[in-house]
C-alpha positions as CSV (number, residue, x, y, z in Angstrom):
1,X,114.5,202.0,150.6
2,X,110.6,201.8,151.5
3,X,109.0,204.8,149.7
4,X,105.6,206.3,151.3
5,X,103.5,208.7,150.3
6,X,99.8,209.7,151.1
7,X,96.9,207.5,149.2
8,X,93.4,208.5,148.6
9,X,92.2,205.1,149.2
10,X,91.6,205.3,152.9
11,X,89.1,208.6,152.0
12,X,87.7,206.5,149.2
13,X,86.9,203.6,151.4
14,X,85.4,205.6,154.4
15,X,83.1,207.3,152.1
16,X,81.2,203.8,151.6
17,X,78.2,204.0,153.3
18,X,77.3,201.5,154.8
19,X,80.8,201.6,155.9
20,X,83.7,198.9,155.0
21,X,86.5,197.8,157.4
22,X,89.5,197.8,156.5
23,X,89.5,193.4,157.1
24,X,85.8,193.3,155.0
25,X,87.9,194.7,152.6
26,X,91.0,192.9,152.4
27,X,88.5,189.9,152.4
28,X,86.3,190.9,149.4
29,X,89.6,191.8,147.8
30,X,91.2,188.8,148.7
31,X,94.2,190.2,150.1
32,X,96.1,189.3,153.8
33,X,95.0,192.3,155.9
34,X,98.9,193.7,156.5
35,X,98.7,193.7,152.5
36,X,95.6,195.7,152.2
37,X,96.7,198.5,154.9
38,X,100.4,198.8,153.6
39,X,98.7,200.3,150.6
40,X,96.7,202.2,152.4
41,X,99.2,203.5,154.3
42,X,100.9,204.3,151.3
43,X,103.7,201.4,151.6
44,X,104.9,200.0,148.2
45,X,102.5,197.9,146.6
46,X,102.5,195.4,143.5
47,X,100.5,196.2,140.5
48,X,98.1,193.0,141.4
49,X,97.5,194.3,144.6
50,X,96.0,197.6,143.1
51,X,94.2,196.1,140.8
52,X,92.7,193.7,143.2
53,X,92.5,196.7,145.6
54,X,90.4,198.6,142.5
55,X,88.3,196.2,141.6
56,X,87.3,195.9,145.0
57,X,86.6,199.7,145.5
58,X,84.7,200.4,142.7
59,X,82.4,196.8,143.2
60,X,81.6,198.6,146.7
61,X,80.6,201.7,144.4
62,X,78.4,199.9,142.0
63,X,76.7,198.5,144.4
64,X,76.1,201.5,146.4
65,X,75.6,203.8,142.5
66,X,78.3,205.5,143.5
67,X,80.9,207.1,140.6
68,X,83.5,204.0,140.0
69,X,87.3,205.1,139.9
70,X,90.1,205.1,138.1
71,X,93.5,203.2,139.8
72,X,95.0,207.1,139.4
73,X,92.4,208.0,141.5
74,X,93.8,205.5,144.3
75,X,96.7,207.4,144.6
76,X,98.9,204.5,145.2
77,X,102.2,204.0,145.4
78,X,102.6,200.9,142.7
79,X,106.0,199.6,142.1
């Protein structure tokens, strides 16, 4: 059964300014594009995915001297 909940990662990523698409970031995380917004929709996702997923997130904060995050933070719903 496909569990869904609510993520933080959509807020996360439209707080970028400049701001990031959801395909820029499935590119810069290396991910299929249906990957990236399952996860953001709050689908299941793999432990990889996050990871790649949080890397990603917090490369876009560095860069922008923003406070990096913590995969909790994400919200996501890792199986």
């Amino acid at each position: 059964m496909l569990t869904m909940k609510k993520t933080k990662l959509k807020a996360l990523r439209l707080e970028l300014k400049p701001p990031v698409t959801q395909e820029d970031f499935s590119i810069a995380a290396t991910l299929r594009l249906k990957t990236y917004r399952r996860a953001e929709n709050g689908e299941n996702t793999s432990y990889t995915t996050a990871m790649a997923i949080l890397q990603t997130l917090n490369m876009y904060r560095s860069n922008r001297s923003m406070e990096l995050v913590t995969l909790d933070d994400l919200e996501l719903n890792i199986v």
